[in-house]
ZAKEMI-315083 format. One record per residue: chain; x, y, z of N, C-alpha, C in turn. Coordinates in Angstrom, 1 decimal, always signed. Example, Ala and Ser with C-alpha at 12.3 -4.5 7.8 and 13.67 -1.06 7.14 Angstrom:
# residues 2
+---+--------+--------+--------+--------+--------+--------+--------+--------+--------+
| c |   n_px |   n_py |   n_pz |  ca_px |  ca_py |  ca_pz |   c_px |   c_py |   c_pz |
+---+--------+--------+--------+--------+--------+--------+--------+--------+--------+
| A |  +13.2 |   -5.7 |   +7.8 |  +12.3 |   -4.5 |   +7.8 |  +13.2 |   -3.3 |   +7.8 |
| A |  +12.8 |   -2.2 |   +7.1 |  +13.7 |   -1.1 |   +7.1 |  +12.9 |   +0.0 |   +7.9 |
+---+--------+--------+--------+--------+--------+--------+--------+--------+--------+
END
This chain:
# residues 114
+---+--------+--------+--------+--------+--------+--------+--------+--------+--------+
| c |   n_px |   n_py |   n_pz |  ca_px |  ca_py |  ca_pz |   c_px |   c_py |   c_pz |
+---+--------+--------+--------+--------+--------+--------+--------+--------+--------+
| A |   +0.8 |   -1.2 |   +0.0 |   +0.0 |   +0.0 |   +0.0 |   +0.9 |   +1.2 |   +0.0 |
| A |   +0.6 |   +2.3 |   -1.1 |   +1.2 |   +3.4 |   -1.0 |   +0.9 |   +4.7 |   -0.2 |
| A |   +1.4 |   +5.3 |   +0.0 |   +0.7 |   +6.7 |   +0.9 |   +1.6 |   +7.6 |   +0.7 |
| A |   +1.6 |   +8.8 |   +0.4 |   +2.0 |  +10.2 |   +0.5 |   +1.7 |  +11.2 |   +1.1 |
| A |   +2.6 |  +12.4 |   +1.0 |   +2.4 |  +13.4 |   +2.1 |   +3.7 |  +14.4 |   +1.9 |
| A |   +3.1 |  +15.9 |   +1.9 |   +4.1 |  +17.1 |   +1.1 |   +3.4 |  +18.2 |   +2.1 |
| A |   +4.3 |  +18.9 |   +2.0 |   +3.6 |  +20.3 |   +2.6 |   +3.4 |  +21.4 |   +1.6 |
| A |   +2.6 |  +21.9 |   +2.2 |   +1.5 |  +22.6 |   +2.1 |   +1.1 |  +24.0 |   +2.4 |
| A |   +0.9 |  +25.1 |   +2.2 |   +0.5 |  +26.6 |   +3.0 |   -1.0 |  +26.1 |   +3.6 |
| A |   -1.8 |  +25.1 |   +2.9 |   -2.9 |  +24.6 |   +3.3 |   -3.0 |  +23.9 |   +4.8 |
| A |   -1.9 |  +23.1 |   +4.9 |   -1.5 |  +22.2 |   +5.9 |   -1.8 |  +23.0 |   +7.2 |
| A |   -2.1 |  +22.9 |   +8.4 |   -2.3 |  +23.0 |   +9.9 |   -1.1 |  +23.0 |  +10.7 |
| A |   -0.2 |  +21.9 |  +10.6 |   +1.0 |  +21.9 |  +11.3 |   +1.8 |  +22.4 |  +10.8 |
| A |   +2.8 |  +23.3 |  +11.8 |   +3.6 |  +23.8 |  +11.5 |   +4.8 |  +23.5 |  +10.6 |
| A |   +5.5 |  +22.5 |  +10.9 |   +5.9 |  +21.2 |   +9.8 |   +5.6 |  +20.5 |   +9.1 |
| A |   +4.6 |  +21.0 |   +8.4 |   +3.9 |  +20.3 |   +7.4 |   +3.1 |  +21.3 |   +6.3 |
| A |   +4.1 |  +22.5 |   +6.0 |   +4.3 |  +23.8 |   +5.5 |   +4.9 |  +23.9 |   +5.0 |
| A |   +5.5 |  +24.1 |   +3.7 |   +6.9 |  +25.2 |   +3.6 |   +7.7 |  +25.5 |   +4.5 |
| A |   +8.9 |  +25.8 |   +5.0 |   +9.6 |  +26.7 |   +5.6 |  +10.1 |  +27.7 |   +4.8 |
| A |   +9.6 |  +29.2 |   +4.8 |  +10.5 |  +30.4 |   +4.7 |  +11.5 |  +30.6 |   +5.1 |
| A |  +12.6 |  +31.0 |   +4.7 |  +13.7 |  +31.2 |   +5.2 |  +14.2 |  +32.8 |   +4.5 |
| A |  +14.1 |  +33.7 |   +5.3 |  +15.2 |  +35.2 |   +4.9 |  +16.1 |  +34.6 |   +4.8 |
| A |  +16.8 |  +33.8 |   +3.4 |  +18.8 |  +33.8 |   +3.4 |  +18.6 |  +33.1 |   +2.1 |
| A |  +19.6 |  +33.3 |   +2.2 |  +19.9 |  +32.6 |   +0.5 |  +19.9 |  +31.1 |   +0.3 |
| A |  +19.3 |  +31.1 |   -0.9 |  +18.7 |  +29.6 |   -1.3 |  +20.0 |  +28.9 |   -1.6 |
| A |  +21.2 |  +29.2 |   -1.7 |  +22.5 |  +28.4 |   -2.1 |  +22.7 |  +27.7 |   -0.5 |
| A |  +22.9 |  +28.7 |   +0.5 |  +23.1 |  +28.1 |   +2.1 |  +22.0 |  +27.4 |   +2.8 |
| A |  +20.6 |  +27.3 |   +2.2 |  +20.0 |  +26.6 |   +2.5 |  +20.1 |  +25.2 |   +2.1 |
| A |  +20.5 |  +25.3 |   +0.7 |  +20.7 |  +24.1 |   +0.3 |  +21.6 |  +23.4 |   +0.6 |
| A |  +22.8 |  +23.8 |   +0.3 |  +23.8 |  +22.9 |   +1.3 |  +23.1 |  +22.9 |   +2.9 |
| A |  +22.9 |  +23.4 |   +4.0 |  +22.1 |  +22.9 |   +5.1 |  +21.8 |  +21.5 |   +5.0 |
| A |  +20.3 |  +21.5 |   +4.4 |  +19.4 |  +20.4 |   +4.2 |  +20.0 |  +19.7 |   +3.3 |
| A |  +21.0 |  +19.4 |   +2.5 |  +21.7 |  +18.0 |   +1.9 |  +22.5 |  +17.7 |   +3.4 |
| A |  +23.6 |  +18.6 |   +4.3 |  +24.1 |  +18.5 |   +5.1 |  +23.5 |  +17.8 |   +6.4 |
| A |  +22.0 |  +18.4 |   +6.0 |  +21.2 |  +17.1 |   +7.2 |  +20.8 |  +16.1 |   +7.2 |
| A |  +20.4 |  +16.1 |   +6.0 |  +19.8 |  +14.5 |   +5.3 |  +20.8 |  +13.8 |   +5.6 |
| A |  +21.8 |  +14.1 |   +5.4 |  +23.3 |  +12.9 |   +4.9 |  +23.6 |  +12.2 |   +6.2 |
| A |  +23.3 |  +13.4 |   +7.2 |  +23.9 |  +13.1 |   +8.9 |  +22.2 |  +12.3 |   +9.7 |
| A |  +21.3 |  +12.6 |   +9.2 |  +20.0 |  +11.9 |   +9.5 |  +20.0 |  +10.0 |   +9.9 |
| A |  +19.9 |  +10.0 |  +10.9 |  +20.0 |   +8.4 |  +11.3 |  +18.6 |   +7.9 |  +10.5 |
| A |  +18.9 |   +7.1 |   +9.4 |  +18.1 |   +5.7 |   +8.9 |  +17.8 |   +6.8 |   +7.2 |
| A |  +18.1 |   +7.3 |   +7.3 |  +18.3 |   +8.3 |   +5.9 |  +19.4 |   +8.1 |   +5.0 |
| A |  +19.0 |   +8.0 |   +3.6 |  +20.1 |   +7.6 |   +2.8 |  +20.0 |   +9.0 |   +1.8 |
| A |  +21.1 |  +10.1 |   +1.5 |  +21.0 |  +10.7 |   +0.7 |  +21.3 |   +9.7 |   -1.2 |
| A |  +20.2 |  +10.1 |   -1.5 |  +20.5 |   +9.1 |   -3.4 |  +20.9 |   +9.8 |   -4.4 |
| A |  +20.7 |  +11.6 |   -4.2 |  +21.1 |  +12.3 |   -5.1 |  +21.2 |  +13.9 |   -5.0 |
| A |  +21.2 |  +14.4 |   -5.8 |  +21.0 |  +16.1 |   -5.5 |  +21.6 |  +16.9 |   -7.1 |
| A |  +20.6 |  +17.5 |   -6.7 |  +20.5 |  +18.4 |   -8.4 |  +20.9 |  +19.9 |   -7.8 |
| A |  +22.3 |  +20.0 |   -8.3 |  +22.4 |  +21.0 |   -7.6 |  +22.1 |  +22.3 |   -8.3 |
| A |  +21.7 |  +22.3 |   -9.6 |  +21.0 |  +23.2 |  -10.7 |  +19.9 |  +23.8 |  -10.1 |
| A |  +19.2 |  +22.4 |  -10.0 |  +17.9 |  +22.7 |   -9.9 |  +17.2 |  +22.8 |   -8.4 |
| A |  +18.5 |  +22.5 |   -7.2 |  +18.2 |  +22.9 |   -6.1 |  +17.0 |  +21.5 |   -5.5 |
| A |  +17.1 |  +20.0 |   -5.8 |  +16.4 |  +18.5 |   -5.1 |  +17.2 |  +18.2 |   -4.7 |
| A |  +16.6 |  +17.8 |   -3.5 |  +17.6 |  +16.6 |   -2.8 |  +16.8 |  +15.3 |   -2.9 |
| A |  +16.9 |  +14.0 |   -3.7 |  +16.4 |  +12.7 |   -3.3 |  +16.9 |  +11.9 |   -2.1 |
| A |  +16.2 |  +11.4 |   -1.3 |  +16.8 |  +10.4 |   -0.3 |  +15.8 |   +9.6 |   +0.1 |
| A |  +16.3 |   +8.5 |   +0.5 |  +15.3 |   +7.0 |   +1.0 |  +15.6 |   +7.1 |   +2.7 |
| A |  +14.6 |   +6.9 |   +3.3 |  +14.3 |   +6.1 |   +4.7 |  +13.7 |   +5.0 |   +4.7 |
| A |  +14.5 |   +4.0 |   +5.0 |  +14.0 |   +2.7 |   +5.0 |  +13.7 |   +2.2 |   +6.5 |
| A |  +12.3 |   +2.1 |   +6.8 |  +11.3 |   +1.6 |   +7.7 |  +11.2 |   +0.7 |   +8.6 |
| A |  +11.4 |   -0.5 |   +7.5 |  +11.5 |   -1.9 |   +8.2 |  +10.4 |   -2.3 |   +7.5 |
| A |  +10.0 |   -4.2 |   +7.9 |   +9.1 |   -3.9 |   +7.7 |   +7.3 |   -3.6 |   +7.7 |
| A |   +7.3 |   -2.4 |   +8.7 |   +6.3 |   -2.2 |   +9.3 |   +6.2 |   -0.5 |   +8.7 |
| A |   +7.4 |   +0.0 |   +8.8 |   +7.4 |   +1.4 |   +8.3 |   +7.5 |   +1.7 |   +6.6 |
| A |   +8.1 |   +0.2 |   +5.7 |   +8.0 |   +0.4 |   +4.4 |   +9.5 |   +1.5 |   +4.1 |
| A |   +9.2 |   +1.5 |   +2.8 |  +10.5 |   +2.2 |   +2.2 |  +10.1 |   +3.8 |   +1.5 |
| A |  +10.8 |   +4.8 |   +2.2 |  +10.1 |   +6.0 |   +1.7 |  +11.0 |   +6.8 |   +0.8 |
| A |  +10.5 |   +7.0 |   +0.3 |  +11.7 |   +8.3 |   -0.9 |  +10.9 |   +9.4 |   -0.9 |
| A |  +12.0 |  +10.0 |   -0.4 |  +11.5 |  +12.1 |   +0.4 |  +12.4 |  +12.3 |   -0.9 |
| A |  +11.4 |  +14.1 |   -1.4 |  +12.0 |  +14.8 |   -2.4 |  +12.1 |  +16.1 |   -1.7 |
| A |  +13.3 |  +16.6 |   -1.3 |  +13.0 |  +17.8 |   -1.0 |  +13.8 |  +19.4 |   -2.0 |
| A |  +12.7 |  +20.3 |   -1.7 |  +13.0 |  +21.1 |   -2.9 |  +13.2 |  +22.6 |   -2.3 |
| A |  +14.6 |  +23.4 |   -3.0 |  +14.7 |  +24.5 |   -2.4 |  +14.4 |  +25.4 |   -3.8 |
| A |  +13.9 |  +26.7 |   -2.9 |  +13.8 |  +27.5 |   -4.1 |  +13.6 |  +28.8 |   -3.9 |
| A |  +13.8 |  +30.0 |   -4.8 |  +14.2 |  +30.9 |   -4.3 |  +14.7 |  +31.8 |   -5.1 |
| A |  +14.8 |  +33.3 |   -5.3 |  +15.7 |  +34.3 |   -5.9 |  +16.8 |  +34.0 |   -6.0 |
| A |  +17.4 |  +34.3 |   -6.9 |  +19.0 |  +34.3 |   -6.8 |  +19.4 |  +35.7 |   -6.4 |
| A |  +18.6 |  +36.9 |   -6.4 |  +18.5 |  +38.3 |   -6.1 |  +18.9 |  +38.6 |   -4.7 |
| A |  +17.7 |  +38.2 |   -4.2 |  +17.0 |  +38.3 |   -3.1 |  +17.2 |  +37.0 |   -2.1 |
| A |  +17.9 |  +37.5 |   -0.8 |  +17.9 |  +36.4 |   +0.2 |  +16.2 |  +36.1 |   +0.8 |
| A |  +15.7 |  +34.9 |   +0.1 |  +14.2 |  +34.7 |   +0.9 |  +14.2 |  +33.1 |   -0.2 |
| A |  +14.1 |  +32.0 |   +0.4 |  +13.9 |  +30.8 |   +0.1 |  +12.6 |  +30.1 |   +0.5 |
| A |  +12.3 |  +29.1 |   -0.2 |  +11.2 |  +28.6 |   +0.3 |  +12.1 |  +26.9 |   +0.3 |
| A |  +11.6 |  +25.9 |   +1.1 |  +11.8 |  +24.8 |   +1.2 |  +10.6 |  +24.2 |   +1.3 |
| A |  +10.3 |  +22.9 |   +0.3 |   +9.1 |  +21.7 |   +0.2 |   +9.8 |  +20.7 |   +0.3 |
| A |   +8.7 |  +19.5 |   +1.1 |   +9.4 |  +17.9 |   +1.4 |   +8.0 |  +17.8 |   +1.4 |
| A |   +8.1 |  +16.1 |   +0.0 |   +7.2 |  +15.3 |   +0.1 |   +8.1 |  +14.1 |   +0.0 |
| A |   +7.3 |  +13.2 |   +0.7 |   +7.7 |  +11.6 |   +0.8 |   +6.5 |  +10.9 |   +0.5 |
| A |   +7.0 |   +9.6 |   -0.4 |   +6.2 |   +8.6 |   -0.6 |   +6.7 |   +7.3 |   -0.3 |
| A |   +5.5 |   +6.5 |   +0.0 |   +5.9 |   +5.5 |   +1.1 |   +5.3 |   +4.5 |   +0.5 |
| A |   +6.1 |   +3.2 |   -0.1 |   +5.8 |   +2.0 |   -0.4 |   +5.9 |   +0.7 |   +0.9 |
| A |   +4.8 |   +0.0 |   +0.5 |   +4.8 |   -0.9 |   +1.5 |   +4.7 |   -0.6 |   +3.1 |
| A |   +4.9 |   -1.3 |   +3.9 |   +4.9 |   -1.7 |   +5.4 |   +3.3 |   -1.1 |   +6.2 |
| A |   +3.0 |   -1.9 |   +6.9 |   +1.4 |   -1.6 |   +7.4 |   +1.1 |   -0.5 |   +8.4 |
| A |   +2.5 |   +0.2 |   +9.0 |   +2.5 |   +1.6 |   +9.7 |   +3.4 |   +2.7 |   +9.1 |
| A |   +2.8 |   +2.9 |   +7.7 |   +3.8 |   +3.9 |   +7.3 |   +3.1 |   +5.3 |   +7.4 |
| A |   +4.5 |   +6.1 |   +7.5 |   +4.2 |   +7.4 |   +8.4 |   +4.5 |   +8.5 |   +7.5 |
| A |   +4.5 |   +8.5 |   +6.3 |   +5.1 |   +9.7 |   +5.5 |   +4.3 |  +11.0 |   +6.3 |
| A |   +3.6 |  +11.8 |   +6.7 |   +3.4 |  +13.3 |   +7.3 |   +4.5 |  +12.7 |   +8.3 |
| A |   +4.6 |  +11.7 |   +9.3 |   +6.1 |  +12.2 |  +10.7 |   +7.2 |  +12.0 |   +9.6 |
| A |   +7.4 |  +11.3 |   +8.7 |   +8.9 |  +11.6 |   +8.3 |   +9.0 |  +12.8 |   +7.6 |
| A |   +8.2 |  +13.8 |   +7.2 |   +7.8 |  +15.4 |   +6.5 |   +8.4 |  +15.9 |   +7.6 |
| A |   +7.6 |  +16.0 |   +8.4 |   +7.5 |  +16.9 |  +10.0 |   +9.0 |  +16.5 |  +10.6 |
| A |   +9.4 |  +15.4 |  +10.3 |  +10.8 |  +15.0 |  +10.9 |  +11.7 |  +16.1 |  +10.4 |
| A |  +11.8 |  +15.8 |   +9.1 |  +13.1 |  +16.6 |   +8.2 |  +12.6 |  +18.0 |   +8.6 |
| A |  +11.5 |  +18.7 |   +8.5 |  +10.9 |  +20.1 |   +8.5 |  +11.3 |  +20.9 |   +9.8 |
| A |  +10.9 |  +19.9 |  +10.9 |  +11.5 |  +20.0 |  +12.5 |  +12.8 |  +20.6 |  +12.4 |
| A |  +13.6 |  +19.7 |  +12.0 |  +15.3 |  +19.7 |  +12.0 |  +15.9 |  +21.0 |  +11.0 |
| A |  +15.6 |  +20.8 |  +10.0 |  +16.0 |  +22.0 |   +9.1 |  +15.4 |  +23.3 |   +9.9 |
| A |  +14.3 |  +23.3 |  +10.4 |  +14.0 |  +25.1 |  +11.2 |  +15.0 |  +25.0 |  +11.9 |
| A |  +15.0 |  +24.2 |  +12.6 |  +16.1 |  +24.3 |  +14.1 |  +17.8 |  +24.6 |  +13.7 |
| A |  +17.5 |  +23.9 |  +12.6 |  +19.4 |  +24.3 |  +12.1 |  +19.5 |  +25.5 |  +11.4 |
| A |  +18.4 |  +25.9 |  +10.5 |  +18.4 |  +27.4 |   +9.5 |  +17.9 |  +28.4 |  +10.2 |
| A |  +16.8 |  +28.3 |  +11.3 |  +16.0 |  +29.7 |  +12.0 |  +16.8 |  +30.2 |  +13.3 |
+---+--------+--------+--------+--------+--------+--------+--------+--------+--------+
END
């Protein structure tokens, strides 16, 4: 069974939003590759650094299933003001949690960029 989950301006929880960030979308991005990579049970798989994606898998077990988070920076090259999106989709396992692993990565990155 699949399930998904991205943020949102719609979304209710705070982590499960966009994050704004006043600073430049280059230092953001290195950040959030720099935390994915150090993230316990997270596998960074790639990064577009053109186009400013990070791919990475969290693998669950199997009760949690196998998730592939896309997270996306974006932003002025002008103007220090970025926006950051994470969605993850989640194959398999019968408690999979894609919104807590959103809210996971979304938690962490405020805490390290605000």
């Amino acid at each position: 069974m699949a399930s998904s989950f991205e943020t949102s301006d719609s979304n209710s929880g705070e982590f499960q939003r966009p994050l704004k960030v006043a600073s430049r979308r280059e230092h953001i991005f290195v950040a959030a590759k720099e935390m994915a990579v150090d993230m316990k049970g997270w596998q960074l798989d790639g990064s577009d650094e053109e186009a400013m994606v990070l791919h990475c898998t969290k693998k669950g077990g199997a009760l949690g299933g196998t998730s592939k988070i896309t997270v996306t920076v974006e932003g002025s090259v002008e103007v220090p003001s970025t926006t950051v999106n994470c969605k993850c989709e989640t194959q398999g396992g019968l408690m999979a949690r894609p919104k807590a692993t959103v809210e996971e990565f979304m938690k962490l990155l405020f805490r390290r960029v605000c």
